[in-house]
VOPAGU-2260 file (C-alpha; in pm, 1 decimal, decimal comma):
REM VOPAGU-2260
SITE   aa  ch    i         X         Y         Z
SITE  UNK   A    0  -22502,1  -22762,7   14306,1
SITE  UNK   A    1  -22271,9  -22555,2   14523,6
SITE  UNK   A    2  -22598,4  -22582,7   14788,6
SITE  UNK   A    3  -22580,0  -22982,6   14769,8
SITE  UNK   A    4  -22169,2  -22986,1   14790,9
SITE  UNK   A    5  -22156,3  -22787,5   15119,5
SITE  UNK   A    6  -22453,9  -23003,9   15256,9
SITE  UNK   A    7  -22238,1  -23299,7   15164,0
SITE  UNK   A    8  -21886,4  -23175,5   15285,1
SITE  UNK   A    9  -22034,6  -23030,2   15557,3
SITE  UNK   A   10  -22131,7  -23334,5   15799,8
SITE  UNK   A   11  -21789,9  -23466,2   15680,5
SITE  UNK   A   12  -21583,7  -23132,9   15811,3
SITE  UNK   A   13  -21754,5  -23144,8   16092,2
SITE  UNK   A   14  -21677,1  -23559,6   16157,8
SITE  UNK   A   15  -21355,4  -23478,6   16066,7
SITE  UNK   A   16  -21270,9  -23186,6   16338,4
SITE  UNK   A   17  -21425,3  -23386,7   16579,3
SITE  UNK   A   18  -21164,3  -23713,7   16499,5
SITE  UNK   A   19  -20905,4  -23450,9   16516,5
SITE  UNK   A   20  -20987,3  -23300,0   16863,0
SITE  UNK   A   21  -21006,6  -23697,1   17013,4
SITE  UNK   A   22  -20678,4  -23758,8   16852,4
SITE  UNK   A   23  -20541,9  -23491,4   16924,1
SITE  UNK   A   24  -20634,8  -23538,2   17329,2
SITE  UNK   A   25  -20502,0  -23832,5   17285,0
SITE  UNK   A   26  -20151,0  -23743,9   17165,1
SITE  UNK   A   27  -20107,7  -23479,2   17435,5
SITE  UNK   A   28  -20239,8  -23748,7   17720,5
SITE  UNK   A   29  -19954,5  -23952,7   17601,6
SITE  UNK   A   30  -19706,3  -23686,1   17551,9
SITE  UNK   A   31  -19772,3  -23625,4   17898,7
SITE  UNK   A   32  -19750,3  -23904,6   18059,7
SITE  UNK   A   33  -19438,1  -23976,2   17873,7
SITE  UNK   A   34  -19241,6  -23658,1   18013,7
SITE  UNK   A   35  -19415,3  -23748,3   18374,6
SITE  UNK   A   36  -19250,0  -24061,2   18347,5
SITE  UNK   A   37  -18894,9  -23983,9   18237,8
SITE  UNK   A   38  -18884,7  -23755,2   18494,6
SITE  UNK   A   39  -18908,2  -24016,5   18749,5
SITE  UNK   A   40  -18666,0  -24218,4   18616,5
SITE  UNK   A   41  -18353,8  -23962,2   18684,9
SITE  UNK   A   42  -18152,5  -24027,1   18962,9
SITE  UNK   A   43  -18069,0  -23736,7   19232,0
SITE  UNK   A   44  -17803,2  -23984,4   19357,1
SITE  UNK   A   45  -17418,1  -23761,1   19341,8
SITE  UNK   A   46  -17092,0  -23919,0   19328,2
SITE  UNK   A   47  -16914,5  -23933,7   19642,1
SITE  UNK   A   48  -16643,2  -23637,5   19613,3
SITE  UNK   A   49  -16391,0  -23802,7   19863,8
SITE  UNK   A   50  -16164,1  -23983,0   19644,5
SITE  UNK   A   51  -16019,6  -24362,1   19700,9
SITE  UNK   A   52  -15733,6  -24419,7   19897,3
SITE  UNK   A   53  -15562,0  -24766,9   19867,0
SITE  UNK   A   54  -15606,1  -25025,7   20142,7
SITE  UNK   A   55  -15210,7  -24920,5   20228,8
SITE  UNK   A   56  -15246,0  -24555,0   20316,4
SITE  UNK   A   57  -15565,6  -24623,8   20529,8
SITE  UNK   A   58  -15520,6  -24522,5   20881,4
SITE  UNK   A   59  -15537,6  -24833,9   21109,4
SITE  UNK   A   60  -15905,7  -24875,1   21284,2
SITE  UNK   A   61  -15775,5  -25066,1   21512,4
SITE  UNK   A   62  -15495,7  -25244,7   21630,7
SITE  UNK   A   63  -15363,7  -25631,9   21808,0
SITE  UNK   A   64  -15139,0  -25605,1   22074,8
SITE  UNK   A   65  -14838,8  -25810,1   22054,2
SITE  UNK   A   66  -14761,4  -26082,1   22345,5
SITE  UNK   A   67  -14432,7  -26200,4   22431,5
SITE  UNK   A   68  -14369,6  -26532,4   22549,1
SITE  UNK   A   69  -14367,8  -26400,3   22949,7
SITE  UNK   A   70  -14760,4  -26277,7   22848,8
SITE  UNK   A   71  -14830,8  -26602,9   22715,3
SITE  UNK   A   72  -15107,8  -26802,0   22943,9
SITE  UNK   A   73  -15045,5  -27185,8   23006,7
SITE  UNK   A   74  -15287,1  -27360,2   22823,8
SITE  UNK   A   75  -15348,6  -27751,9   22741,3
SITE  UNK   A   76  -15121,6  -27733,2   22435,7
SITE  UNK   A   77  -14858,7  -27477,0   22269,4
SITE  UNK   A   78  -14930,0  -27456,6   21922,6
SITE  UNK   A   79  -15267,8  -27257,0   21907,9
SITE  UNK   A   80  -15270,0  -27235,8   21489,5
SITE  UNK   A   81  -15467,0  -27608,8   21483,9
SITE  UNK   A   82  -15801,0  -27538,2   21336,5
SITE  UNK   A   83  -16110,1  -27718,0   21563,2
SITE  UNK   A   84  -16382,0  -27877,9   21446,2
SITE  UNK   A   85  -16672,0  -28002,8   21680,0
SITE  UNK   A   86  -16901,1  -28236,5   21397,1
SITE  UNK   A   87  -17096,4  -28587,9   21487,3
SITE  UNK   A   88  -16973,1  -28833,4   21264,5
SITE  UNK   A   89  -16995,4  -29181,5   21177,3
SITE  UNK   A   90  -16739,5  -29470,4   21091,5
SITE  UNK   A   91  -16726,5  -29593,0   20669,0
SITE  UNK   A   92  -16576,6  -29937,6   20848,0
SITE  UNK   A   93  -16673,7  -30134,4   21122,0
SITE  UNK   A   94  -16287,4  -30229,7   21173,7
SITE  UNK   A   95  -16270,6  -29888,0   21240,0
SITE  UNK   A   96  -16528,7  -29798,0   21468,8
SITE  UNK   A   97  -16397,4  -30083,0   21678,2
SITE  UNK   A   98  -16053,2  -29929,3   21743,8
SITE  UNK   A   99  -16148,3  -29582,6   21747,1
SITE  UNK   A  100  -16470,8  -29506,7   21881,5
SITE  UNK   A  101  -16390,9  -29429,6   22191,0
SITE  UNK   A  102  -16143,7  -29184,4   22078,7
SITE  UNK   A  103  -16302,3  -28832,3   22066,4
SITE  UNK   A  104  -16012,4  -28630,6   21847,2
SITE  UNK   A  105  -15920,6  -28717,0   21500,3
SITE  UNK   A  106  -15614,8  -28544,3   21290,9
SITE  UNK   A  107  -15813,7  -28473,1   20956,5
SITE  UNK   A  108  -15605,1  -28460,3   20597,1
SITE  UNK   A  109  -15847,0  -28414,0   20387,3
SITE  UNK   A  110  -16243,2  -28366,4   20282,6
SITE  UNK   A  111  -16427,0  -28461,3   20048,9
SITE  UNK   A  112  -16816,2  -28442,0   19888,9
SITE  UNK   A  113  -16738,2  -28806,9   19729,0
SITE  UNK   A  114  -16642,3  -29111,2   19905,4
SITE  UNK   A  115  -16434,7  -29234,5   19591,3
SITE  UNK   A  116  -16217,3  -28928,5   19609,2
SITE  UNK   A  117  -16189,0  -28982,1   19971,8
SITE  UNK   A  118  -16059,5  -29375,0   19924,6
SITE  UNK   A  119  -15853,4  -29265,3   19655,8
SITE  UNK   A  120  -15701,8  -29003,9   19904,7
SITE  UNK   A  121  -15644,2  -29250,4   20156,1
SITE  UNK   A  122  -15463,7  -29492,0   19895,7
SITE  UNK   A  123  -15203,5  -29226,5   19867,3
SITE  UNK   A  124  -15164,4  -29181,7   20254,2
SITE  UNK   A  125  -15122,5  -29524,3   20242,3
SITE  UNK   A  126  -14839,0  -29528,4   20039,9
SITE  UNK   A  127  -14705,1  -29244,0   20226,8
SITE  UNK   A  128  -14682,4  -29464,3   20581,9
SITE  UNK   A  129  -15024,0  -29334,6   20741,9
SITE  UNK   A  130  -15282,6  -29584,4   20821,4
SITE  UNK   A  131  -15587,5  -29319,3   20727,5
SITE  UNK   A  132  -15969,1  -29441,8   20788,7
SITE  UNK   A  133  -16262,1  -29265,4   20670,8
SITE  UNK   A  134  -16508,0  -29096,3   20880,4
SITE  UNK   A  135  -16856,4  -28944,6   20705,4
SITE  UNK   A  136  -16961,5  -28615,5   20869,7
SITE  UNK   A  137  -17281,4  -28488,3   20990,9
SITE  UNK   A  138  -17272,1  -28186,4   20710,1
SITE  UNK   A  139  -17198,4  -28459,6   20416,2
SITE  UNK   A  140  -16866,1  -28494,0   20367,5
SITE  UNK   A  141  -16621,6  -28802,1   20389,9
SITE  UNK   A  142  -16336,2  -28659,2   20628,2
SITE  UNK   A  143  -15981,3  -28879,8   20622,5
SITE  UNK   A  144  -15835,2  -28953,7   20949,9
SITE  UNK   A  145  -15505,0  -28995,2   21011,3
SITE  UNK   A  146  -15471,4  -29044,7   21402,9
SITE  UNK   A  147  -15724,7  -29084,9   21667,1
SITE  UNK   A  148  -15654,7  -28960,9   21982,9
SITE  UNK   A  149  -15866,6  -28939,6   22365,2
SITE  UNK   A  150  -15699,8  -28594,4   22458,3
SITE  UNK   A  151  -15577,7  -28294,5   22358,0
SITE  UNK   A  152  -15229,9  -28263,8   22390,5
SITE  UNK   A  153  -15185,0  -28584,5   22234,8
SITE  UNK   A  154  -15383,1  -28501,0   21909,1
SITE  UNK   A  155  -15166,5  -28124,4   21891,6
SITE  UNK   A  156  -14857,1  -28312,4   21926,5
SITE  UNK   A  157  -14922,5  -28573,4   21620,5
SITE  UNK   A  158  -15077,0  -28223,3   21460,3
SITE  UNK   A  159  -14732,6  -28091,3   21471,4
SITE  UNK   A  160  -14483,3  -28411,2   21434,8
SITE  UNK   A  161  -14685,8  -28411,0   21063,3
SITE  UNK   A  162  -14667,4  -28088,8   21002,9
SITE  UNK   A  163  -14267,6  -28079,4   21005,0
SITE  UNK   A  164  -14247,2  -28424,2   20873,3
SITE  UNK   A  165  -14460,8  -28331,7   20599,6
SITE  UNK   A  166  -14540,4  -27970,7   20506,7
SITE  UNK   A  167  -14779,3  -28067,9   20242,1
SITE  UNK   A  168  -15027,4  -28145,2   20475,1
SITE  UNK   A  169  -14981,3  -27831,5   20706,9
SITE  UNK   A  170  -15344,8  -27747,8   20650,2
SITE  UNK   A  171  -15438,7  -28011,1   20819,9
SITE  UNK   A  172  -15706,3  -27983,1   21153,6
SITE  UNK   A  173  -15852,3  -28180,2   21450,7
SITE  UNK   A  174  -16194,2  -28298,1   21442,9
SITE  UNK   A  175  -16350,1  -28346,6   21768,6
SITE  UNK   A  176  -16638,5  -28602,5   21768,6
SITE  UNK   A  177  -16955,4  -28463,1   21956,4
């Protein structure tokens, strides 16, 4: 009896260590592999020890010298703060390509992605005295037009008569048609 219990338990002891020493390899391969990877994932990156300093008590990197009005070079037109715009653009009216086609710089108001909000821009200019047309850009949008001009100097001047008659608009810019 005790004979045929150990040949029974036997085999099974023996299966059993055997499960044990697979599992077992298998936990530690794991356990491994688990510190080898959260090792990795530290960072050796330090904080910086200098400490901010506010835009205001940064030394200058560099710096614009000043001109005075004897300094200043002659140039086609005085006020230099008029954005420019070179674009190739087309005419919403045929009215209007007939009167200002050959016109190559255009005092610009406004721009717009839609051509409703561009008429209904130009409605209000109307009101206001201007006689705006609409002119669609090359990059998409619907650009209104106030003047038209052939040179320069002519399209700065209008630039700045509507900039003191109406400051409002003083972000206004010349187009010049390529």
């Amino acid at each position: 009896m005790i004979i045929g219990f150990v040949l029974t338990v036997l085999p099974n002891l023996a299966a059993l260590n055997c499960y044990k020493k697979v599992s077992m390899k298998r936990i530690m391969f794991f356990v491994i592999v688990a510190v080898i990877g959260l090792s990795a994932c530290k960072t050796s990156k330090k904080q910086p020890e200098v400490k901010y300093t506010p835009p205001s008590a940064q030394p200058k990197v560099f710096t614009v010298p000043e001109t005075t009005e004897a300094a200043k070079p002659a140039t086609v037109a005085e006020d230099k703060s008029v954005s420019l715009r070179k674009e190739s653009v087309t005419f919403t009216d045929a009215a209007d390509k007939s009167s200002n086609e050959a016109n190559t710089y255009f005092v610009i108001l406004g721009s717009f992605g839609q051509l409703d909000n561009a008429k209904n821009f130009r409605e209000a200019l109307l009101n206001e005295g201007f006689a705006p047309i609409i002119l669609h850009s090359e990059t998409g949008y619907y650009r209104v037009c106030v003047n038209s001009y052939k040179g320069e100097t002519e399209a700065r001047s209008r630039v700045k008569e509507i900039r003191q008659a109406f400051p409002k608009y003083a972000d206004l810019w010349l187009l010049i048609k390529q």
